[in-house]
C-alpha positions in Angstrom: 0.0 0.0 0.0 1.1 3.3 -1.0 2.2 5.4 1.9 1.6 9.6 2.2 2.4 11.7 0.1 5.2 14.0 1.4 5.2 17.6 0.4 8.2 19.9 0.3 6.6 23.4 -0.6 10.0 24.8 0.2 12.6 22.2 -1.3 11.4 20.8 -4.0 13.8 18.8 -5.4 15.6 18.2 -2.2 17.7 15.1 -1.6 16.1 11.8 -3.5 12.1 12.3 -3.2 10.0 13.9 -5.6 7.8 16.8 -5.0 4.0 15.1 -4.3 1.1 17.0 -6.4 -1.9 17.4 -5.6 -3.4 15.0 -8.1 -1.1 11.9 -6.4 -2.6 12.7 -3.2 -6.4 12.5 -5.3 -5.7 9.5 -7.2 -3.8 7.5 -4.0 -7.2 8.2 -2.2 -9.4 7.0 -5.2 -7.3 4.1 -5.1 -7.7 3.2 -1.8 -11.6 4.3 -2.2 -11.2 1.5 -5.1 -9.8 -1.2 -3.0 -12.0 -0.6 -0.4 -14.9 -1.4 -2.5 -13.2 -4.3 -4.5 -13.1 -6.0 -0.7 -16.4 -5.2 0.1 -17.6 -6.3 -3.1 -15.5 -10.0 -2.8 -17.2 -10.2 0.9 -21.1 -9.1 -0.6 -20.2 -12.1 -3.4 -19.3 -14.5 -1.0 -22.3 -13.6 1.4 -25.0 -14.2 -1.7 -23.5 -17.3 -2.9 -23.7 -18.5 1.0 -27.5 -18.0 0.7 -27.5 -19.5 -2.2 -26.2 -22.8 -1.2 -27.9 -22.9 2.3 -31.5 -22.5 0.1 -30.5 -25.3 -2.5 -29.7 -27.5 0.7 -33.4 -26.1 2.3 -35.4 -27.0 -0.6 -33.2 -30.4 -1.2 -34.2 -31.3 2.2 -37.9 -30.1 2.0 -38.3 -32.5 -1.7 -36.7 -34.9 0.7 -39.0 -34.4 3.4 -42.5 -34.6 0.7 -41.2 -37.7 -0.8 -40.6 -39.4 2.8 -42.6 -42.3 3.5 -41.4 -43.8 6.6 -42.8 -41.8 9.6 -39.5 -41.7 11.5 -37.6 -40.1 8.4 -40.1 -37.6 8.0 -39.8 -36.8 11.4 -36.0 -36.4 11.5 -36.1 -34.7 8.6 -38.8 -32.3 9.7 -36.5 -31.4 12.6 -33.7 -30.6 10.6 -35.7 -28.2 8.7 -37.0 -26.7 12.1 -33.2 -26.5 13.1 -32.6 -24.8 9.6 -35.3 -22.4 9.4 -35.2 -21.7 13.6 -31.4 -22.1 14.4 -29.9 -24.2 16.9 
C-alpha cells in the first residue's frame, strides 16, 4: 500500500524524493476508495452465494421431506428443517 504523500513546498527537489502533487494525493485516495470497494464487493459475493447454497440445501431437504414415506424419516427430517429455518 502506497504510503503519504510528502510535500516539500519549500525544497522541492531536495535530496532523493520527488515533489507530491496534488493529483497523487487524489488518485492515492481513489485508489484506496477503489480497494475498499473491491473488498467489500468480494465479501457481498461470497455472502449471496452463501445463501444460495444454504437454500438449494433447504429446498433439497424439504423435496426430501415430501417424498418421505417412513414416519420416523419424516420426522427427522422435519427437525432438521426446524433447526434450519429456527437455528440451533
Amino acid at each position: 500500500m502506497l504510503g503519504p504523500p510528502r510535500y516539500f513546498s519549500y525544497y522541492p527537489f531536495a535530496g532523493s524524493e520527488r515533489f507530491a502533487r496534488r493529483s497523487d494525493l487524489y488518485n492515492r485516495i481513489i485508489f484506496v476508495h477503489i480497494g475498499a470497494m473491491s473488498a467489500a464487493n468480494k465479501i457481498v459475493r461470497h455472502g449471496i452465494e452463501a445463501e444460495k447454497s444454504a437454500q438449494l440445501e433447504f429446498f433439497k431437504l424439504a423435496q426430501r421431506f415430501r417424498n418421505a414415506t417412513d414416519p420416523k424419516e419424516a420426522k427427522r427430517i422435519g427437525d432438521q428443517l426446524g433447526r434450519m429455518v429456527l437455528g440451533s
